[in-house]
Biopython code that builds the backbone (N, CA, C, O; Angstrom):
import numpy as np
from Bio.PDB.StructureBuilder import StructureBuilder

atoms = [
    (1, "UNK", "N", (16.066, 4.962, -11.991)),
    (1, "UNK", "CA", (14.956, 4.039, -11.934)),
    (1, "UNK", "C", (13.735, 4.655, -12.613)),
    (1, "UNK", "O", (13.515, 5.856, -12.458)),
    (2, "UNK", "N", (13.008, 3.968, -13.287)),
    (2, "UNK", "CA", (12.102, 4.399, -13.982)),
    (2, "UNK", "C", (10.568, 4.106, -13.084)),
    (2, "UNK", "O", (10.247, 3.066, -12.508)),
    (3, "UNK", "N", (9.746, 5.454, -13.201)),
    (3, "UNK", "CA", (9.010, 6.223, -12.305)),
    (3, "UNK", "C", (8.395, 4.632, -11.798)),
    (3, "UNK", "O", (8.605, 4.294, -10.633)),
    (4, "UNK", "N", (7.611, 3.666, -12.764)),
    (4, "UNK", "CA", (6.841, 2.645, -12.415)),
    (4, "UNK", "C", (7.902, 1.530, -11.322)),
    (4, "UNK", "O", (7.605, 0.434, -10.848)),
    (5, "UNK", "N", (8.556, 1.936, -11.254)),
    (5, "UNK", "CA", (9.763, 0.565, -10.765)),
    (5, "UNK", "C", (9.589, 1.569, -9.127)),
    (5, "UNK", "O", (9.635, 0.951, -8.064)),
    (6, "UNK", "N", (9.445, 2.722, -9.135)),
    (6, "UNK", "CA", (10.085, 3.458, -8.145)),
    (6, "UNK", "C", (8.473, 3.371, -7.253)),
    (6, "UNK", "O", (8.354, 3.067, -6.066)),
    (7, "UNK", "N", (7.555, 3.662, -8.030)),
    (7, "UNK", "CA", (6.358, 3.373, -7.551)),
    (7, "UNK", "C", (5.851, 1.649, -6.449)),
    (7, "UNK", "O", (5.357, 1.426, -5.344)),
    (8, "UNK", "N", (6.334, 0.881, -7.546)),
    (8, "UNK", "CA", (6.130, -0.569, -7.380)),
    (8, "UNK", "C", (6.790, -1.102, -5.832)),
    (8, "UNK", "O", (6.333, -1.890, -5.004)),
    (9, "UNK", "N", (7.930, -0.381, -5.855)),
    (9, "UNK", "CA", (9.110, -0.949, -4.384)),
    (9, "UNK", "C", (8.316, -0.171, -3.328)),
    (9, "UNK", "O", (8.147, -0.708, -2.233)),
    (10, "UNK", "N", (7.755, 1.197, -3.592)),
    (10, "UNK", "CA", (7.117, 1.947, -2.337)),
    (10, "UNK", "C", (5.888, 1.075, -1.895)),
    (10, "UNK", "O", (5.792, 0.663, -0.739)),
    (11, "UNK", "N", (4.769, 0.761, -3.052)),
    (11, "UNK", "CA", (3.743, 0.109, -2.625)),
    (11, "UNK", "C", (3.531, -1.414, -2.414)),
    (11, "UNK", "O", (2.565, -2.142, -2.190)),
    (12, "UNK", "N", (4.910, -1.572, -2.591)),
    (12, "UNK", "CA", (5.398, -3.244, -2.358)),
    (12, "UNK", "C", (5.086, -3.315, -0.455)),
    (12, "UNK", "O", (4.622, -4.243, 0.209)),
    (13, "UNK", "N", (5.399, -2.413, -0.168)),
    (13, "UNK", "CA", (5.680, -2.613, 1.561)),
    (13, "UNK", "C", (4.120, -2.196, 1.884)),
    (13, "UNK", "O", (3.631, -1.074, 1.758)),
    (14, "UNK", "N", (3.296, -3.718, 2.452)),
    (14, "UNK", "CA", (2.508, -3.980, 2.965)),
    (14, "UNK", "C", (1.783, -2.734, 3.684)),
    (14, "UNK", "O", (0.807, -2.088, 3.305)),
    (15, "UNK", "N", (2.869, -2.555, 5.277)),
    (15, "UNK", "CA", (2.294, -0.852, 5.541)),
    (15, "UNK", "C", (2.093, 0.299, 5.071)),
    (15, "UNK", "O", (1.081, 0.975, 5.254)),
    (16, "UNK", "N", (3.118, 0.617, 4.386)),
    (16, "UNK", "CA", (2.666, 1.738, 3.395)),
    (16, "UNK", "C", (1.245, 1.417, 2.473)),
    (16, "UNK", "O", (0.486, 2.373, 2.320)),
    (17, "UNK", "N", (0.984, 0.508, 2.047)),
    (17, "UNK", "CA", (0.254, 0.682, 0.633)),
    (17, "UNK", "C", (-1.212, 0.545, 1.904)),
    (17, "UNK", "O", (-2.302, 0.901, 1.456)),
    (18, "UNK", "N", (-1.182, 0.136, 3.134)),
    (18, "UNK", "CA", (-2.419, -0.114, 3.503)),
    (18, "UNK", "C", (-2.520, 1.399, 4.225)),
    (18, "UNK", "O", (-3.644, 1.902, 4.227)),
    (19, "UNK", "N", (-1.475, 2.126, 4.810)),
    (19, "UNK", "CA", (-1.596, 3.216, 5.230)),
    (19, "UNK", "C", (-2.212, 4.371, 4.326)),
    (19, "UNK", "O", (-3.035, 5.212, 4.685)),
    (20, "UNK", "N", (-1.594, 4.214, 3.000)),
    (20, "UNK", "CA", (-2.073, 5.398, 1.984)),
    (20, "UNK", "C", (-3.353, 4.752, 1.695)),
    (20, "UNK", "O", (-4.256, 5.048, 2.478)),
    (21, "UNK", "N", (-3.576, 4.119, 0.962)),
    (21, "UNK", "CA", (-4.905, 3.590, 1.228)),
    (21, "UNK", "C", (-5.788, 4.024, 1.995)),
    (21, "UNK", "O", (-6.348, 5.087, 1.729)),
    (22, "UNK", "N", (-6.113, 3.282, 3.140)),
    (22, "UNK", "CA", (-7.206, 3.562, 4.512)),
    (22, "UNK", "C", (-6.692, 4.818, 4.309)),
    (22, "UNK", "O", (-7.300, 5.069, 3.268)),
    (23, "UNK", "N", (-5.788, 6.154, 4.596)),
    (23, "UNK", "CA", (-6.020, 7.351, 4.483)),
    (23, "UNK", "C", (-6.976, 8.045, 3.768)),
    (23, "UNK", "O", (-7.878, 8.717, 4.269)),
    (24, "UNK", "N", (-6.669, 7.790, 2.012)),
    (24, "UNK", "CA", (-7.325, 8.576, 1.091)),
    (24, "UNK", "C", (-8.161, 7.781, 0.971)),
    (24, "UNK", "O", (-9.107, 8.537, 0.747)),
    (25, "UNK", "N", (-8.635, 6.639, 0.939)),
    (25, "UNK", "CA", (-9.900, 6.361, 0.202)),
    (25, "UNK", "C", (-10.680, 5.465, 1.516)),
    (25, "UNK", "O", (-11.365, 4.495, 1.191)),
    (26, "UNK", "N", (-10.567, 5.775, 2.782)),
    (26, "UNK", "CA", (-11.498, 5.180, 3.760)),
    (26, "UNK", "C", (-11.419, 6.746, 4.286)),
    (26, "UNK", "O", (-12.591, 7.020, 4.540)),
    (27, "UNK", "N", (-10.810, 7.614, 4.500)),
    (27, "UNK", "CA", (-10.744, 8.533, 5.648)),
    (27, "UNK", "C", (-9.833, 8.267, 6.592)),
    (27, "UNK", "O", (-9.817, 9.169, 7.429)),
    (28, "UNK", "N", (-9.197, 7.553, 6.775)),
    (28, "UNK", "CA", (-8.346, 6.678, 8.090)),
    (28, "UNK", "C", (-8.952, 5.827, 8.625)),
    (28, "UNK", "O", (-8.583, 5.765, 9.797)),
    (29, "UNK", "N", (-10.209, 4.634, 8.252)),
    (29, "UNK", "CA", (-10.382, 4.065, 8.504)),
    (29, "UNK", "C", (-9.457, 3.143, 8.436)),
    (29, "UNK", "O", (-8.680, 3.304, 7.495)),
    (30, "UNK", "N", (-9.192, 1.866, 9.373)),
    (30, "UNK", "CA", (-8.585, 0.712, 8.832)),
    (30, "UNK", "C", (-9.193, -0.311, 8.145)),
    (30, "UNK", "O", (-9.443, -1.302, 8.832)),
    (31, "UNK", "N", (-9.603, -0.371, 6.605)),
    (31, "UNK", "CA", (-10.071, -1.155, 6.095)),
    (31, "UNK", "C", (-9.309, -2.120, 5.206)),
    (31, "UNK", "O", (-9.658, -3.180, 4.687)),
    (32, "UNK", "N", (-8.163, -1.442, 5.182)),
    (32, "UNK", "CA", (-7.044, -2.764, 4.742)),
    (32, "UNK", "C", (-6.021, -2.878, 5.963)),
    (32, "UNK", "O", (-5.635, -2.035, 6.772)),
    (33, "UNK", "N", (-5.810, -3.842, 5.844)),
    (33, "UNK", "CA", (-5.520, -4.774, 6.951)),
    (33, "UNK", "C", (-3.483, -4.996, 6.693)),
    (33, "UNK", "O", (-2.925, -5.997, 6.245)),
    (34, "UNK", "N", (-3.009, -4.060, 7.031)),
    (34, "UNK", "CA", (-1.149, -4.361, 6.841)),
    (34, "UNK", "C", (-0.844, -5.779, 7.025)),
    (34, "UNK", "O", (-0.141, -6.404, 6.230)),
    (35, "UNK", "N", (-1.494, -6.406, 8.314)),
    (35, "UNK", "CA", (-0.414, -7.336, 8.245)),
    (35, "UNK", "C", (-0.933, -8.506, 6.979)),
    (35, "UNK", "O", (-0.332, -9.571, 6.838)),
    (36, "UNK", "N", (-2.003, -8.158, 6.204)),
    (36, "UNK", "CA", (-2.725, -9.394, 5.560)),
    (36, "UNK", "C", (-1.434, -9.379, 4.338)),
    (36, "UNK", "O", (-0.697, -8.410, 4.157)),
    (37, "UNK", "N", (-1.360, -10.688, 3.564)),
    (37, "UNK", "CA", (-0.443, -10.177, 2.479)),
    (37, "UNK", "C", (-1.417, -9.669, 1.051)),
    (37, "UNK", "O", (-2.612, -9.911, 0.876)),
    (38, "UNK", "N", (-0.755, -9.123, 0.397)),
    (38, "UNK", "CA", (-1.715, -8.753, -0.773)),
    (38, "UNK", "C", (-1.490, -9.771, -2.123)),
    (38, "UNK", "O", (-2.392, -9.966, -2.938)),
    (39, "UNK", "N", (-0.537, -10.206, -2.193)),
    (39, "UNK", "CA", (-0.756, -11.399, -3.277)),
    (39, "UNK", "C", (0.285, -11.208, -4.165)),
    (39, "UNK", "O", (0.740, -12.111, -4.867)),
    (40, "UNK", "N", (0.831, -9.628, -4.157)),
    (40, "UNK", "CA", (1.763, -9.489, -5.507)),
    (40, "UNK", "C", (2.933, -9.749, -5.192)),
    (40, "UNK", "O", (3.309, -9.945, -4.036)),
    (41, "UNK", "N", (3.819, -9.784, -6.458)),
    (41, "UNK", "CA", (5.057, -10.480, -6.341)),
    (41, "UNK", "C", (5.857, -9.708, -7.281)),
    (41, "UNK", "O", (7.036, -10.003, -7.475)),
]
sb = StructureBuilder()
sb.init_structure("model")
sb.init_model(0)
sb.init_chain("A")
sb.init_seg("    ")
for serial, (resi, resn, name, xyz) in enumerate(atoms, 1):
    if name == "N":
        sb.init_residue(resn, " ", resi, " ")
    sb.init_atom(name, np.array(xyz, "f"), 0.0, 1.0, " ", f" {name:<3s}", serial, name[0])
structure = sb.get_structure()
């Protein structure tokens, strides 16, 4: 699988992408919201 495809399926899953997120760029705040959907497809 090519690196962008392998990237795309990890940050496809709602929790993950809001977990890494609010980690690195809030501190662990929760400022994105998992259960919201994000739009991509």
């Amino acid at each position: 699988m090519e690196k962008d495809l392998v990237e795309y399926a990890y940050l496809s899953d709602n929790l993950r992408y809001a977990d890494l997120f609010n980690g690195v760029l809030f501190g662990g705040e929760e400022v994105i919201d998992s259960g919201r959907s994000l739009g991509w497809s």
